[in-house]
N, C-alpha and C positions, 0 to 999 in steps of 0.2 A: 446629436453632436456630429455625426460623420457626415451628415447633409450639410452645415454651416460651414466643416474645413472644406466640402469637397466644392461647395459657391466661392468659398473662399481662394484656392487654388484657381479659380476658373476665372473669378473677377482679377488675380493678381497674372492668370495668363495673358487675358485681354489688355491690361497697364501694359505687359509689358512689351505684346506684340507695337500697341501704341507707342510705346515708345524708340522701338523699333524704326516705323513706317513714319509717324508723321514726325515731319518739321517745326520742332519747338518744343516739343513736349520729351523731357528728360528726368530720368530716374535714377538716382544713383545708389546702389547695394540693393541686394536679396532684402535686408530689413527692412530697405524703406518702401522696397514696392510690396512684401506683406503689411505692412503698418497701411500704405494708399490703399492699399483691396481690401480692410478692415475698415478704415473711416471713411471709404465711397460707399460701401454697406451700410454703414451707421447713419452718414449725412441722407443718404437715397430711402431711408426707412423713416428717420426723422424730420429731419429740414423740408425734404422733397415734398410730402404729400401737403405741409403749409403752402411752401411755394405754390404751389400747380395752384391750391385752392384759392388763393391772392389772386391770383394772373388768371381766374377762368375765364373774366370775360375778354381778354387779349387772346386767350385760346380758341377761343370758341369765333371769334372774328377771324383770325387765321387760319381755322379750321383743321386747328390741332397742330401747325407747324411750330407754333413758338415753344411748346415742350420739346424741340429741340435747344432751343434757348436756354430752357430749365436746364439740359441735362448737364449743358456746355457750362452754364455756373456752377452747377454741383463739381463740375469734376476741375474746374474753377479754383471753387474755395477748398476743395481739398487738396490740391497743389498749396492754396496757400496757407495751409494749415502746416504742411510736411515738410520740412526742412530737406532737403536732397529730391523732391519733387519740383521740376519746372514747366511751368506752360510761359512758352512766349506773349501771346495774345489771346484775343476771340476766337481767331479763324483755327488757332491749333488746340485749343479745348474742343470749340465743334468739333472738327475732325476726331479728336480724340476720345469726345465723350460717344462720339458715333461708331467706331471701332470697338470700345470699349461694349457697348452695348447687342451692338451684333453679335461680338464673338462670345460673349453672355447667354445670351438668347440660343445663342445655336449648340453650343456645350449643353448648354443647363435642358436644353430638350432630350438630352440623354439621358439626363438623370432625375428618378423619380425625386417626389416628397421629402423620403424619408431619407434620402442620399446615395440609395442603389444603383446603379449603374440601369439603366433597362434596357430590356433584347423583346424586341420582339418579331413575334413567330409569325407568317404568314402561311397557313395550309389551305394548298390549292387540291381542286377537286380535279381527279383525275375522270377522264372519260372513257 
């Protein structure tokens, strides 16, 4: 349970630096952008892996760019799901869902599995 709020906080940081930085993409209350970092989770776990598998042979001719496509719908339909979430366009999803995803990525490499935080030790050999 402490790994899913600690994704949790991490995916609602990324919304909201996004909504921060890029142009068009607007979030209004703490509620709503926990409620967006909850149903980007749910949509990216459910919806996503159909999509990707529809679109593989668009992917695989792109060679794998158009799963930027995917990510920018997902984060898409989850605007349009959320009341108080706004994406102006394509261009400010992309951006969006591409923020969203890095600052993800680079958080969530701190944290194990299980939701621990992880340290690690480097012992260098003395001569």
């Amino acid at each position: 349970m402490t790994g899913f709020l600690i994704r949790l906080v991490i995916s609602a940081m990324g919304l909201w630096i996004a909504a921060r930085v890029v142009p068009g993409v607007e979030i209004r209350g703490e509620a709503t952008l926990l409620l967006a970092a909850l149903l980007l989770g749910i949509v990216n776990a459910v919806v996503r892996p159909v999509v990707v598998l529809l679109t593989l042979p668009v992917t695989l001719l792109t060679l794998g760019l158009f799963l930027w496509v995917v990510n920018a719908a997902m984060f898409g339909l989850v605007a349009a799901l959320i009341d108080g979430f706004h994406v102006a366009g394509f261009g400010s999803a992309l951006l969006g869902s591409l923020l969203v995803s890095v600052t993800s990525w680079f958080a969530s490499s701190w944290v194990a599995p299980s939701g621990r935080v992880e340290v690690i030790q480097v012992h260098g050999r003395t001569h």
